[in-house]
N, C-alpha and C positions, 0 to 999 in steps of 0.2 A: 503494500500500500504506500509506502513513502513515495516511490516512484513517480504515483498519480496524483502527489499534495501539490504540484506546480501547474497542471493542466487544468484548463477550463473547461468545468462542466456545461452542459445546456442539456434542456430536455425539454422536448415537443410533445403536444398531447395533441389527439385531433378527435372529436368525438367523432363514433361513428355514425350517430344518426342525431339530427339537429335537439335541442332540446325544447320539449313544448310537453309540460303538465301536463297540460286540459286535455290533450290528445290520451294520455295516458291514462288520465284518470278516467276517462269516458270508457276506454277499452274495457279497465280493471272493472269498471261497474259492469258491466253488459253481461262479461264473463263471470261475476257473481252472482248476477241476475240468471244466466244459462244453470249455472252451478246449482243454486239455488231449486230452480223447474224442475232440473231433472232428479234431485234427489227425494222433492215432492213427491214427484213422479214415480221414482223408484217404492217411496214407503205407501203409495197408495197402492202400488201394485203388490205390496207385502202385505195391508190389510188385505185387501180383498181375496188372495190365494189363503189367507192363513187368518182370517178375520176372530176366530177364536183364542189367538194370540196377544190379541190388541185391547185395549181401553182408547177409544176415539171422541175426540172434542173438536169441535170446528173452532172456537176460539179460546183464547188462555184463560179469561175470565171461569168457563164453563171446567177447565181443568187446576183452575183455583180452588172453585166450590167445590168438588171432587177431593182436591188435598186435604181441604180442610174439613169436612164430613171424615176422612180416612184419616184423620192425623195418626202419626204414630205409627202405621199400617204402610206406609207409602215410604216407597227411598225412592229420596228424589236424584236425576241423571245432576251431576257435576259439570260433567264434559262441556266445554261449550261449543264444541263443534257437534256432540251429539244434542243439544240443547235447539241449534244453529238448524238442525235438518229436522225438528220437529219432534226429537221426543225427550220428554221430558221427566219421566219417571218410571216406577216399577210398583209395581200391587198383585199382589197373590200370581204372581209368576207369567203377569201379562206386562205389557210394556204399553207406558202411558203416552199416546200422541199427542198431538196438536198437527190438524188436518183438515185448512178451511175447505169450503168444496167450489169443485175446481172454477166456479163462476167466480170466486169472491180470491181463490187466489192470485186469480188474473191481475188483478188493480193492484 
């Protein structure tokens, strides 16, 4: 290294694609948005094969008043990515959704 103490450094960066947010942020949403559908998607089609499995609420309120009629009875999901895809708990060995239908999860 002493060698290189007398030589002048530079160093060029050049980005590879321009920078612009909003471009990116809009992406990231879409693809949350896609992410999102299809995992709806996926646990509707997990109630309806296996609907005996499932405790279903179309809105969280409705799997509120459910927690709370069961308190005690109920462990609730942690995960927030399992949280994130709609389910939200556990009771006598079903797994608790939240599963607007499919008109109201359009909006």
């Amino acid at each position: 290294m002493p060698l290189l103490a007398g030589l002048p450094v530079q160093a060029l960066g050049t980005p590879r694609i321009a920078p612009s947010a909003p471009v990116s942020r809009k992406i990231m949403a879409a693809n949350r948005i896609d992410d999102a559908r299809r995992m709806r998607e996926s646990l509707r089609r997990d109630v309806a094969h296996h609907p005996g499995d499932f405790v279903v609420f179309a809105t969280e309120a409705g799997a509120k008043q459910f927690f709370m009629e069961h308190y005690g009875d109920v462990d609730v999901e942690t995960d927030s990515k399992m949280v994130a895809r709609g389910v939200v708990g556990y009771w006598q060995g079903k797994t608790i959704v939240i599963l607007p239908p499919p008109a109201l999860a359009m909006q």
